[in-house]
Biopython code that builds the backbone (N, CA, C, O; Angstrom):
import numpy as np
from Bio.PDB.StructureBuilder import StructureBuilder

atoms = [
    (1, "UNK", "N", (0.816, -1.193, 0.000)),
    (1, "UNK", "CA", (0.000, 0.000, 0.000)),
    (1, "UNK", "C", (0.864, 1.263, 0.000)),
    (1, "UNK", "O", (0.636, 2.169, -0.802)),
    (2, "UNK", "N", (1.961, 1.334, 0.993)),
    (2, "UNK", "CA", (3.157, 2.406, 0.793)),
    (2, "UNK", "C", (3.565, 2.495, -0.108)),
    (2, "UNK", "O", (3.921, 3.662, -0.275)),
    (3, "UNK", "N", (3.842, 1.673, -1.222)),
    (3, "UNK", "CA", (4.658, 1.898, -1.849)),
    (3, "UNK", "C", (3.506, 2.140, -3.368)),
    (3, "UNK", "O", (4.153, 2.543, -4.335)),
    (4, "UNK", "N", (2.305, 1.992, -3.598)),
    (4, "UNK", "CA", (1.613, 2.610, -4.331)),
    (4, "UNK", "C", (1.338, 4.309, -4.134)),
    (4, "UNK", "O", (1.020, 5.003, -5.099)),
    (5, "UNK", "N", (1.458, 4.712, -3.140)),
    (5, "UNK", "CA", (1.136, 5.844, -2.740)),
    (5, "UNK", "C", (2.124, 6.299, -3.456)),
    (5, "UNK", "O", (1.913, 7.017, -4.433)),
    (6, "UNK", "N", (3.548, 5.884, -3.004)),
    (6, "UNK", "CA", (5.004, 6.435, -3.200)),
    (6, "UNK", "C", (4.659, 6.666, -5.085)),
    (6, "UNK", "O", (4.921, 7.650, -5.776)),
    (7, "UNK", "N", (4.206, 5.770, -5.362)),
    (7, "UNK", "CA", (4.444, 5.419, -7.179)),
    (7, "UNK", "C", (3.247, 6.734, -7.540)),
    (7, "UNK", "O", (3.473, 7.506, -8.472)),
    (8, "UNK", "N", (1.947, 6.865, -6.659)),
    (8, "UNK", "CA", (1.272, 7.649, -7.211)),
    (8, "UNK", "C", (1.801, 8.944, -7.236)),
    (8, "UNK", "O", (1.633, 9.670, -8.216)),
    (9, "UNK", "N", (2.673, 9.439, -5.856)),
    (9, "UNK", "CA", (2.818, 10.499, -5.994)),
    (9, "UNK", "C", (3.984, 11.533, -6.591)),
    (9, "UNK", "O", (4.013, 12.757, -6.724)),
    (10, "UNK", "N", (5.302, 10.045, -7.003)),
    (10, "UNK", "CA", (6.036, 10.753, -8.218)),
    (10, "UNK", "C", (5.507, 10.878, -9.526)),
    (10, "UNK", "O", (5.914, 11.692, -10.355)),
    (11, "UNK", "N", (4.294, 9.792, -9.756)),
    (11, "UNK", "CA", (3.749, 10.138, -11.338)),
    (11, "UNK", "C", (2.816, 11.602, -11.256)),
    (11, "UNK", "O", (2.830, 12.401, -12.192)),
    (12, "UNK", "N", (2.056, 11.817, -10.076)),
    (12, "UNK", "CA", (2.048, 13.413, -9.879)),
    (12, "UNK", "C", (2.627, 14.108, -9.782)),
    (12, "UNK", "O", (1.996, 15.102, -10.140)),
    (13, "UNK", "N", (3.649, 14.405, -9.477)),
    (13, "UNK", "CA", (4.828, 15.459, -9.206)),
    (13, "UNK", "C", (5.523, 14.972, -10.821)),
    (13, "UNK", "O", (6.548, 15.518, -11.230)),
    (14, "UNK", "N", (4.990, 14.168, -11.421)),
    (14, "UNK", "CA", (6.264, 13.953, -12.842)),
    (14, "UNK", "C", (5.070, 14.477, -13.973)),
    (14, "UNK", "O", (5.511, 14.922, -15.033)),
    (15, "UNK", "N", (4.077, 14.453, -13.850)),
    (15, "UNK", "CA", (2.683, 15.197, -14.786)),
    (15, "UNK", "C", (2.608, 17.035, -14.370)),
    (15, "UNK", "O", (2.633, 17.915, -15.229)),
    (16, "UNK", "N", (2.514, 17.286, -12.839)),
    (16, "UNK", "CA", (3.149, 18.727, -12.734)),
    (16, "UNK", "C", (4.140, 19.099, -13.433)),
    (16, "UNK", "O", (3.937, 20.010, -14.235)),
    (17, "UNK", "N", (5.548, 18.485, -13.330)),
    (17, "UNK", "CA", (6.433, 19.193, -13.439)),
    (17, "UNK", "C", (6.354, 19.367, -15.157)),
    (17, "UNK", "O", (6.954, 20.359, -15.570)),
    (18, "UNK", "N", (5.695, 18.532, -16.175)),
    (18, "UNK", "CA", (5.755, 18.098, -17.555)),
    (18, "UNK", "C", (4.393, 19.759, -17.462)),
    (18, "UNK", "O", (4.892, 20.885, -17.478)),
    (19, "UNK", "N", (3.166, 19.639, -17.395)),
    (19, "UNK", "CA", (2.459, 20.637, -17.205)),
    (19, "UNK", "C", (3.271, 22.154, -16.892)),
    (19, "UNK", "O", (2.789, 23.162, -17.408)),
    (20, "UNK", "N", (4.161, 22.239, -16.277)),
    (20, "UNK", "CA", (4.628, 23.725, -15.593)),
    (20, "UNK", "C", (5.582, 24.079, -16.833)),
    (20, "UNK", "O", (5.801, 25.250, -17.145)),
    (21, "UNK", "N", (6.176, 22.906, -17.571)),
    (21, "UNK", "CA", (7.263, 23.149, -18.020)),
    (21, "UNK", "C", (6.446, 22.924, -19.908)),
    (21, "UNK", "O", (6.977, 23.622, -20.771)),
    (22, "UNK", "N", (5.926, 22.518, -20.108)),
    (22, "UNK", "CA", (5.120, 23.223, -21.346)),
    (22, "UNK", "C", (4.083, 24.603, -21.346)),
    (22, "UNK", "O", (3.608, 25.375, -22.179)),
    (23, "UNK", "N", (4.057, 24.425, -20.062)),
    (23, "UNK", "CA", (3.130, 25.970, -20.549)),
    (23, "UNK", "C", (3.953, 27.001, -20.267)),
    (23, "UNK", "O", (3.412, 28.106, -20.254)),
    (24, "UNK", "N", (6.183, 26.906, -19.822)),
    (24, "UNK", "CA", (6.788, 27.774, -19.734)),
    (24, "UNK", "C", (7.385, 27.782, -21.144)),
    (24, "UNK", "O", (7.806, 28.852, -21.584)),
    (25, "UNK", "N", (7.440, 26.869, -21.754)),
    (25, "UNK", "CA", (7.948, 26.440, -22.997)),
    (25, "UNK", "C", (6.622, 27.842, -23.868)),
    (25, "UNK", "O", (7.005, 28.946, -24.255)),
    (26, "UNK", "N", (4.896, 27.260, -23.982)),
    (26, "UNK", "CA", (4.656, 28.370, -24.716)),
    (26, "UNK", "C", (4.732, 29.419, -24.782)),
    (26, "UNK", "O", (4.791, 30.135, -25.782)),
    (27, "UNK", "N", (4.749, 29.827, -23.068)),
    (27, "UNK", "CA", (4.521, 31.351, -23.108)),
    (27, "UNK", "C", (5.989, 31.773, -23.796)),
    (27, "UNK", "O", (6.093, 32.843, -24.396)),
    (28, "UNK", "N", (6.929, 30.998, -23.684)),
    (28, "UNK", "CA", (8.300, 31.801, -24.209)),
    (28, "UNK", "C", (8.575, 31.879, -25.908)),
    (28, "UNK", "O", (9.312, 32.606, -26.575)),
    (29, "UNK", "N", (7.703, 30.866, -26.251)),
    (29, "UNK", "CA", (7.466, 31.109, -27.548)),
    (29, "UNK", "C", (6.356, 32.073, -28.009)),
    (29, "UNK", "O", (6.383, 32.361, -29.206)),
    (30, "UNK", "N", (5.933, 32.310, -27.680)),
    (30, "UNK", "CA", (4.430, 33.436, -27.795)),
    (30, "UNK", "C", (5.431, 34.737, -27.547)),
    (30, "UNK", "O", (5.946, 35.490, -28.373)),
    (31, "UNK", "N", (5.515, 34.718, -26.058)),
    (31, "UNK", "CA", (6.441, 36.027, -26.253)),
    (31, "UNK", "C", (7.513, 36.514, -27.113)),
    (31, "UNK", "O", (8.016, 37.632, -27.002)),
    (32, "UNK", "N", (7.869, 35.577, -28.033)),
    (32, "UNK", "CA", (9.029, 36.030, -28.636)),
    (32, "UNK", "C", (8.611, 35.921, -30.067)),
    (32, "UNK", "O", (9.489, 36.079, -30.915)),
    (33, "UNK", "N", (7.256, 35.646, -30.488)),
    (33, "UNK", "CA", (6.651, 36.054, -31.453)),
    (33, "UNK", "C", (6.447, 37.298, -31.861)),
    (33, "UNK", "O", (6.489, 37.936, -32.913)),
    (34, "UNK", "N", (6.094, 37.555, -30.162)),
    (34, "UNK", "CA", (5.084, 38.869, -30.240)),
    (34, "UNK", "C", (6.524, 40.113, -29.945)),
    (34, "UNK", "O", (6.568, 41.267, -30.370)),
    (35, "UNK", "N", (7.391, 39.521, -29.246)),
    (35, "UNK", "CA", (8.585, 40.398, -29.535)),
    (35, "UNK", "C", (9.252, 41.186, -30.648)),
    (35, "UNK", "O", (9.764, 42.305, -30.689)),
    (36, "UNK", "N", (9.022, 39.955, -31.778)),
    (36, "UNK", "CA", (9.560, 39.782, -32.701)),
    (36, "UNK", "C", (8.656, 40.272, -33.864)),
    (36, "UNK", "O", (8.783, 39.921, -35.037)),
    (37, "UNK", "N", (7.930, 40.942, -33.484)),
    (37, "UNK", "CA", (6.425, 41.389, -34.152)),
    (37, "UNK", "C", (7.233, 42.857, -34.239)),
    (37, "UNK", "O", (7.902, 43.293, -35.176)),
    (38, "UNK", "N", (6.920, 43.507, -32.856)),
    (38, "UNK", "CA", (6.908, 44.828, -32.242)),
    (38, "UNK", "C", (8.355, 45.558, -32.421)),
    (38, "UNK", "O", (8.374, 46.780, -32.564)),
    (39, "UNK", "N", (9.599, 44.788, -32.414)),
    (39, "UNK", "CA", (10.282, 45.570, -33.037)),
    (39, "UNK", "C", (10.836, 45.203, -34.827)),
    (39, "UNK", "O", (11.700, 45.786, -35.483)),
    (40, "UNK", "N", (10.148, 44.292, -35.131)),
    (40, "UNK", "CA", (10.223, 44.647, -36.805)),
    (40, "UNK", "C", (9.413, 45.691, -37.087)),
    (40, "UNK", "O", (9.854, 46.471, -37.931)),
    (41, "UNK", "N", (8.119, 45.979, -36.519)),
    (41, "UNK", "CA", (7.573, 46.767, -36.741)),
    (41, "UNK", "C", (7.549, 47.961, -36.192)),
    (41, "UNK", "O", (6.690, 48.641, -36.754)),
    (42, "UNK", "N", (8.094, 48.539, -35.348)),
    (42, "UNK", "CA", (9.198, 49.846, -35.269)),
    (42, "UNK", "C", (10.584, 49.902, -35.978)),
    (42, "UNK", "O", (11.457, 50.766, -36.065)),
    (43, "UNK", "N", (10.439, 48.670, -36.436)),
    (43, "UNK", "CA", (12.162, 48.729, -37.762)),
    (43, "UNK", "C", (11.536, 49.155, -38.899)),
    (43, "UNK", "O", (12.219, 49.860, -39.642)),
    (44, "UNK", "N", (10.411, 48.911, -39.228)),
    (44, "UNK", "CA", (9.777, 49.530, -40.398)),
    (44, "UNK", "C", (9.123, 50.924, -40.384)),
    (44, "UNK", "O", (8.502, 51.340, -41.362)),
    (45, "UNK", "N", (9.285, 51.668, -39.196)),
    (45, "UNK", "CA", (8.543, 52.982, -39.286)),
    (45, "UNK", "C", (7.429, 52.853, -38.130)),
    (45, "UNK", "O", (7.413, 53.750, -37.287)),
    (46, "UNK", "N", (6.694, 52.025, -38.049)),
    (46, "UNK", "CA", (5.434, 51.875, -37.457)),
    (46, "UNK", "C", (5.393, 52.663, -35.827)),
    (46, "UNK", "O", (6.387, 52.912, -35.145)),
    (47, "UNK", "N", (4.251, 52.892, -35.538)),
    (47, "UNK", "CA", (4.440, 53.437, -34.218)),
    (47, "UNK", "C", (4.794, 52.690, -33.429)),
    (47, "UNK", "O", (4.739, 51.487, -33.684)),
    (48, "UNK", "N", (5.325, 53.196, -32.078)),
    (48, "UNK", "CA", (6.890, 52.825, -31.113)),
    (48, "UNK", "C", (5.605, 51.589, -30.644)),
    (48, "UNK", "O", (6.035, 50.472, -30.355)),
    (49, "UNK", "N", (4.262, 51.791, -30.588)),
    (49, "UNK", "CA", (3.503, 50.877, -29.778)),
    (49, "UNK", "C", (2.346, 50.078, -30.641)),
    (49, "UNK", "O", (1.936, 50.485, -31.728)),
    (50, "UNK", "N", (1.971, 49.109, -30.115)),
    (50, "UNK", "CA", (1.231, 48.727, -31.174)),
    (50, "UNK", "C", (-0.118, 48.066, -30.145)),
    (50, "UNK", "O", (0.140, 47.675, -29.007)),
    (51, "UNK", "N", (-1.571, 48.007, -30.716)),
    (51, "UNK", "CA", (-2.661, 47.561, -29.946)),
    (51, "UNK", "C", (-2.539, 46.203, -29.489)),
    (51, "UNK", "O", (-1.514, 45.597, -29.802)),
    (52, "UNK", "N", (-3.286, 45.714, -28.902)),
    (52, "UNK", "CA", (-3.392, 44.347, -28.758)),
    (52, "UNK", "C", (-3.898, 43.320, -29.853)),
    (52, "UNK", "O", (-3.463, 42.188, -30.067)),
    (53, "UNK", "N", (-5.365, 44.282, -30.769)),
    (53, "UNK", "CA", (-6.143, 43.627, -31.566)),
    (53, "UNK", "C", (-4.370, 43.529, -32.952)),
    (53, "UNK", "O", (-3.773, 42.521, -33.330)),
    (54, "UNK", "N", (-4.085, 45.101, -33.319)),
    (54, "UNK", "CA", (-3.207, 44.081, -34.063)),
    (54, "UNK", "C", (-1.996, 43.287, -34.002)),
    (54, "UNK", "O", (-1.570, 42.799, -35.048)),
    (55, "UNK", "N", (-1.391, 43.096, -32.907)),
    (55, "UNK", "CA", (-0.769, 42.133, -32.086)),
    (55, "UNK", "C", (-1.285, 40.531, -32.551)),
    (55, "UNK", "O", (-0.617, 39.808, -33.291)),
    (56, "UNK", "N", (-2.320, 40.237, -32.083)),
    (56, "UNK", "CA", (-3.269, 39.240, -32.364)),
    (56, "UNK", "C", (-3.479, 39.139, -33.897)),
    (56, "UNK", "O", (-3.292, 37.996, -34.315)),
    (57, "UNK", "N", (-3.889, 40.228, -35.019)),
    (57, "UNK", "CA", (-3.934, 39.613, -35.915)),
    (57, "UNK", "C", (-2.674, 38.982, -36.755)),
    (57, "UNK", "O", (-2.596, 38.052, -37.558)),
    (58, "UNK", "N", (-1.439, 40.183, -36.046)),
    (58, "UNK", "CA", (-0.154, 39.717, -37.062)),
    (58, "UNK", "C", (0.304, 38.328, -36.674)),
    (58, "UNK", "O", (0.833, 37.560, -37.478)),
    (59, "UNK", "N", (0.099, 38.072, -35.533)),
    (59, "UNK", "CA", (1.048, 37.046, -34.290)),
    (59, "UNK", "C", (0.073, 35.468, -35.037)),
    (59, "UNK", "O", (0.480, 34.355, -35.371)),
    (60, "UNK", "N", (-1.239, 36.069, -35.048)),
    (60, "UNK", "CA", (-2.377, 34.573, -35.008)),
    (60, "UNK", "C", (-2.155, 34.186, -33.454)),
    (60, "UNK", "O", (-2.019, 33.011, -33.114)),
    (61, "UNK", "N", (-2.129, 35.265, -32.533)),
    (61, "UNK", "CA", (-2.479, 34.796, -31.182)),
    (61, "UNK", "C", (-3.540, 35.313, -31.170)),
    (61, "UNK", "O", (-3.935, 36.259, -31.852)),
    (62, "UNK", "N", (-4.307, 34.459, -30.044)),
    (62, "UNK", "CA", (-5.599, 35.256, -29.275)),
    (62, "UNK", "C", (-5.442, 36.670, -28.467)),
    (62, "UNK", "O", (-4.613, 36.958, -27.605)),
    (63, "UNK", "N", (-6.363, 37.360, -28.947)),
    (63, "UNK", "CA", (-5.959, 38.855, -28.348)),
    (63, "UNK", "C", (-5.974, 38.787, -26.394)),
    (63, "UNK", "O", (-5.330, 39.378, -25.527)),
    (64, "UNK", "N", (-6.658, 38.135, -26.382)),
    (64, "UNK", "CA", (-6.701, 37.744, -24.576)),
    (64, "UNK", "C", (-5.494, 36.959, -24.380)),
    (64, "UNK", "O", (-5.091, 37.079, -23.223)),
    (65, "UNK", "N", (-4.852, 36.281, -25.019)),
    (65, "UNK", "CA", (-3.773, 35.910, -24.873)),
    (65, "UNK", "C", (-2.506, 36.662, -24.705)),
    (65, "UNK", "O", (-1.790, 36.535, -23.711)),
    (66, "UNK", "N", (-2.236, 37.483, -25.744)),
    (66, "UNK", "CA", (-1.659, 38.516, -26.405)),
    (66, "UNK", "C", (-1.413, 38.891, -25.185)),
    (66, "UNK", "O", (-0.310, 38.692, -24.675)),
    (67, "UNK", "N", (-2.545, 39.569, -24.456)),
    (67, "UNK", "CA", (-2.570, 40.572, -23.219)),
    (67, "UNK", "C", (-2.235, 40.460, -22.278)),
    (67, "UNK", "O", (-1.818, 41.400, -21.601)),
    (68, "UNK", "N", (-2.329, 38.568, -21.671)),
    (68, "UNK", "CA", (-1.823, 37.811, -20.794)),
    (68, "UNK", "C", (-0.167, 37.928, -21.342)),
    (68, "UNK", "O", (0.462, 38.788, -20.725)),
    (69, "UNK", "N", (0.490, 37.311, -22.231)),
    (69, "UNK", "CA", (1.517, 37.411, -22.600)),
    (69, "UNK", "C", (2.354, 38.847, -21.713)),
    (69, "UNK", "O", (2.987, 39.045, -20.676)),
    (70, "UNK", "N", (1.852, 39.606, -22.914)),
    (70, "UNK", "CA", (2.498, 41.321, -22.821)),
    (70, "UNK", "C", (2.529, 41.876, -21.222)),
    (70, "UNK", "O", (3.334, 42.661, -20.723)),
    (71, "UNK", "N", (1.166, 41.076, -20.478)),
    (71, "UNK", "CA", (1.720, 42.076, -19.008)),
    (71, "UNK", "C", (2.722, 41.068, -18.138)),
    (71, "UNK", "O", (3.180, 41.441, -17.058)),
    (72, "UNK", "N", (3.026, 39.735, -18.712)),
    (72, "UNK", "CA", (3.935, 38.578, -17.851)),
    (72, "UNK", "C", (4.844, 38.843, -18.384)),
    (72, "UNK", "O", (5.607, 38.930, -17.422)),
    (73, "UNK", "N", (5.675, 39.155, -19.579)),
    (73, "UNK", "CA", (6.744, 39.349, -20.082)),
    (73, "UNK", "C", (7.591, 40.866, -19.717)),
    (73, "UNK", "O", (7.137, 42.003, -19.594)),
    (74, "UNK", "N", (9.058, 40.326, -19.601)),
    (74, "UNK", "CA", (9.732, 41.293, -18.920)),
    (74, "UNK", "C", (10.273, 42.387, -20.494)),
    (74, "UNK", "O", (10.848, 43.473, -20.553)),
    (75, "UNK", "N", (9.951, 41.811, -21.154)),
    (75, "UNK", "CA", (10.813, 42.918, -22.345)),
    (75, "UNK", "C", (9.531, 43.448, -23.133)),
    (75, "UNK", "O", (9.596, 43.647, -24.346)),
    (76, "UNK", "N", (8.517, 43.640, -22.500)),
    (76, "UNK", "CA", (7.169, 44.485, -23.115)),
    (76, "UNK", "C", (6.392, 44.939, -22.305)),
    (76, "UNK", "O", (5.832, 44.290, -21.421)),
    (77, "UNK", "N", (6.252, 46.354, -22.568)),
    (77, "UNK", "CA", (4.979, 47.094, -21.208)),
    (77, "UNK", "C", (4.469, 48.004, -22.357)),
    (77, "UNK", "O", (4.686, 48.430, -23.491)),
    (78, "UNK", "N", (3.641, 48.008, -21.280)),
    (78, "UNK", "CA", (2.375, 48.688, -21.563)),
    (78, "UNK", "C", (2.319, 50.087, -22.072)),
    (78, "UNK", "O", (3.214, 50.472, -21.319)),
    (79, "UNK", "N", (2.020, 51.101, -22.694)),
    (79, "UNK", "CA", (2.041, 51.572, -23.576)),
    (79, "UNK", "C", (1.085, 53.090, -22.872)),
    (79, "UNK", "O", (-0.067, 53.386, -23.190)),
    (80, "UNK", "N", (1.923, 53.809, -21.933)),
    (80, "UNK", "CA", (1.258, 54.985, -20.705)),
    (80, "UNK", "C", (-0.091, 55.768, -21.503)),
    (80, "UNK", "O", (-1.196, 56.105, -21.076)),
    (81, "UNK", "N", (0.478, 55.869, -22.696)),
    (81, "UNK", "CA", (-0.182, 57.235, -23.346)),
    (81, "UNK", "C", (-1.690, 56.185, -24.263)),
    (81, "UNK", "O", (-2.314, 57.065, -24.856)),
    (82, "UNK", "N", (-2.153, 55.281, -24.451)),
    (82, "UNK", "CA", (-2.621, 54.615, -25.267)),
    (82, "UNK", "C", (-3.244, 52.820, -24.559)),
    (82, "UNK", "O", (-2.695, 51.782, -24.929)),
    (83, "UNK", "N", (-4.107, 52.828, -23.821)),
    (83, "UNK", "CA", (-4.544, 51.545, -23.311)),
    (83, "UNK", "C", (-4.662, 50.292, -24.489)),
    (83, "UNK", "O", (-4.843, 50.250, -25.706)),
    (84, "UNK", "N", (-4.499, 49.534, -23.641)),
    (84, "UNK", "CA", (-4.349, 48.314, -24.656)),
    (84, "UNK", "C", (-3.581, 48.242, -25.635)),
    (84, "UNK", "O", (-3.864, 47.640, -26.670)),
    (85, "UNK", "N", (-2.426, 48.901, -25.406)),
    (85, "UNK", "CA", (-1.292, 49.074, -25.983)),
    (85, "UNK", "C", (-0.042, 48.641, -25.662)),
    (85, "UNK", "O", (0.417, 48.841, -24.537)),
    (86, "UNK", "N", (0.836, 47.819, -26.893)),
    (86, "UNK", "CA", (2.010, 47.616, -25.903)),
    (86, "UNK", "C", (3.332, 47.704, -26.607)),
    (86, "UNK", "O", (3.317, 47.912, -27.820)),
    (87, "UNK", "N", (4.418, 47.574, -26.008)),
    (87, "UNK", "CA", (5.513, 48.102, -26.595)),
    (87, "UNK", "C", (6.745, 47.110, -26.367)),
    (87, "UNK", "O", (6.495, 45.982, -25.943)),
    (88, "UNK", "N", (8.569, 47.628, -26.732)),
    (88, "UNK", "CA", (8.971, 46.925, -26.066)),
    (88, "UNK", "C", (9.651, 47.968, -25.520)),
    (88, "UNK", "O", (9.673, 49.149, -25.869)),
    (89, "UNK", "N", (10.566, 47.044, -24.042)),
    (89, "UNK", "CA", (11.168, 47.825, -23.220)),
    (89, "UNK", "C", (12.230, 48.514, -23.672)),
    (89, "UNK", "O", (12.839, 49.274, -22.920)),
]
sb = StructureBuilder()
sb.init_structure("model")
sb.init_model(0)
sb.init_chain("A")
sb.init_seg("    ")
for serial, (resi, resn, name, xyz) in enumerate(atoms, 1):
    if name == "N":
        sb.init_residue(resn, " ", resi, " ")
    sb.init_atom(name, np.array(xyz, "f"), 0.0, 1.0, " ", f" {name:<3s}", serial, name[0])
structure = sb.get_structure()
């Protein structure tokens, strides 16, 4: 009986750690989409900030996503003069 417990609770702690570590895996790919969005597109002229909606359409992320992304990520804020706006640092 101990030792089922033992077995159950590294295959939980081994499904967490697989769970924590793909959804750090997307967000770092998302963010660096959307990184990679925002300053090509201040390399091209575009304004220093860009919305969320077109964030989302260039990226093909979800704009609620987008938004989640942009306020967890350390190399993009928010955009003082213009809501729902975001930039990079």
């Amino acid at each position: 009986m101990k030792s089922e417990l033992t077995i159950a609770f590294v295959v939980l702690v081994a499904v967490a750690g697989h769970v924590a570590l793909y959804r750090w895996v997307k967000f770092k790919v998302q963010e660096g989409v959307i990184l990679k969005f925002l300053r090509e597109a201040r390399e091209q002229g575009a304004a220093n900030s860009q919305h969320v909606d077109a964030i989302a359409a260039h990226t093909e992320i979800v704009a609620k996503r987008v938004a989640v992304v942009c306020r967890k990520s350390a190399g993009i804020e928010p955009d003082p003069h213009s809501a729902s706006s975001w930039r990079t640092r």
